[in-house]
C-alpha positions as CSV (number, residue, x, y, z in Angstrom):
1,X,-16.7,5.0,-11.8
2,X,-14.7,8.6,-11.1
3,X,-12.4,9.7,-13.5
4,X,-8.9,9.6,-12.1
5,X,-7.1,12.4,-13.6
6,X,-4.3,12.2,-10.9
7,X,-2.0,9.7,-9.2
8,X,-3.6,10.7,-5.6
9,X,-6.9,10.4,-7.2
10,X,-6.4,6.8,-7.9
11,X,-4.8,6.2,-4.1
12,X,-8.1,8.1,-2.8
13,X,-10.3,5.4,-4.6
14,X,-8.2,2.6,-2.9
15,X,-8.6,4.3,0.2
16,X,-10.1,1.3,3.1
17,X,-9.6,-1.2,0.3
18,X,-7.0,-3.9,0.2
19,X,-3.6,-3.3,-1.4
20,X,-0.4,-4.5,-2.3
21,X,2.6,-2.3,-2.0
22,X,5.7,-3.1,-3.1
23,X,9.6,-2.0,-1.8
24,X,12.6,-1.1,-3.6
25,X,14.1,-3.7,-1.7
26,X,11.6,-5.7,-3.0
27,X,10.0,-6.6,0.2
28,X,6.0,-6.9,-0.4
29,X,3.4,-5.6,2.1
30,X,-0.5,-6.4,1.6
31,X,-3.1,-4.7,3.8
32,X,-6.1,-1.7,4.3
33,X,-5.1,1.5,2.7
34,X,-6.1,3.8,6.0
35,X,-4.2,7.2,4.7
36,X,-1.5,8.5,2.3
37,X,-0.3,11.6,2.1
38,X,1.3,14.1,-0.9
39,X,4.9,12.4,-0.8
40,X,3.0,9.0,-0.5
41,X,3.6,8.0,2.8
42,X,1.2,5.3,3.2
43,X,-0.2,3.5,7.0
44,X,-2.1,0.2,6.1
45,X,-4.1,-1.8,8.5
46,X,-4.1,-5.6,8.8
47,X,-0.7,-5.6,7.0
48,X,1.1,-8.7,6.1
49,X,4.9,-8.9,5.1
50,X,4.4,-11.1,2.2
51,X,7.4,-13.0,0.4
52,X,6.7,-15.3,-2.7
53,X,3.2,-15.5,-2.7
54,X,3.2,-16.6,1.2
55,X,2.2,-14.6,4.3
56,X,5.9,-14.3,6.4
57,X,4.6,-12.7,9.4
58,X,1.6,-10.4,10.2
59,X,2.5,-6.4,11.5
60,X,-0.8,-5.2,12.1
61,X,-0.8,-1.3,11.5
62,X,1.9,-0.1,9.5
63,X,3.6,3.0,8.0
64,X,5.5,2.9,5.2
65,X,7.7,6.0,3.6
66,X,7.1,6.7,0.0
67,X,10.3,7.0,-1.4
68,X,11.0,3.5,-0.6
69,X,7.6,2.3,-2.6
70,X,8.1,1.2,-6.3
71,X,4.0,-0.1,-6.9
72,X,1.1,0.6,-5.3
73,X,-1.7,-1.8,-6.5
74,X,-5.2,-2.8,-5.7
75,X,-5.1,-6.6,-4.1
């Protein structure tokens, strides 16, 4: 496994794998990491708005701003 010396490395090992990503409004999204960028902007595929554990509604492809992400986890 790579050495992940930096925060994008870690997203670029994610990359077309299943992640969780977490709001600051605490609002949860689960989905395909497809591309991030430096201020970590993120667009998942297959995304579903997750609330307690339970799929609320499935979105498809989505883009999400960084500055409203608090965790960025692998599913």
């Amino acid at each position: 496994m790579p050495e992940v010396s930096r925060p994008l490395d870690a997203l670029n090992r994610a990359r077309d794998k299943k992640v969780i990503v977490e709001l600051k409004n605490h609002k949860q999204y689960v989905g395909n990491l497809k591309s991030f960028d430096i201020h970590i902007n993120v667009v998942l595929e297959n995304a579903e708005e997750r609330e307690d554990g339970e799929v609320k509604r499935k979105l498809g492809v989505i883009f999400i701003r960084g500055d409203t992400i608090t965790v960025i986890s692998p599913e």
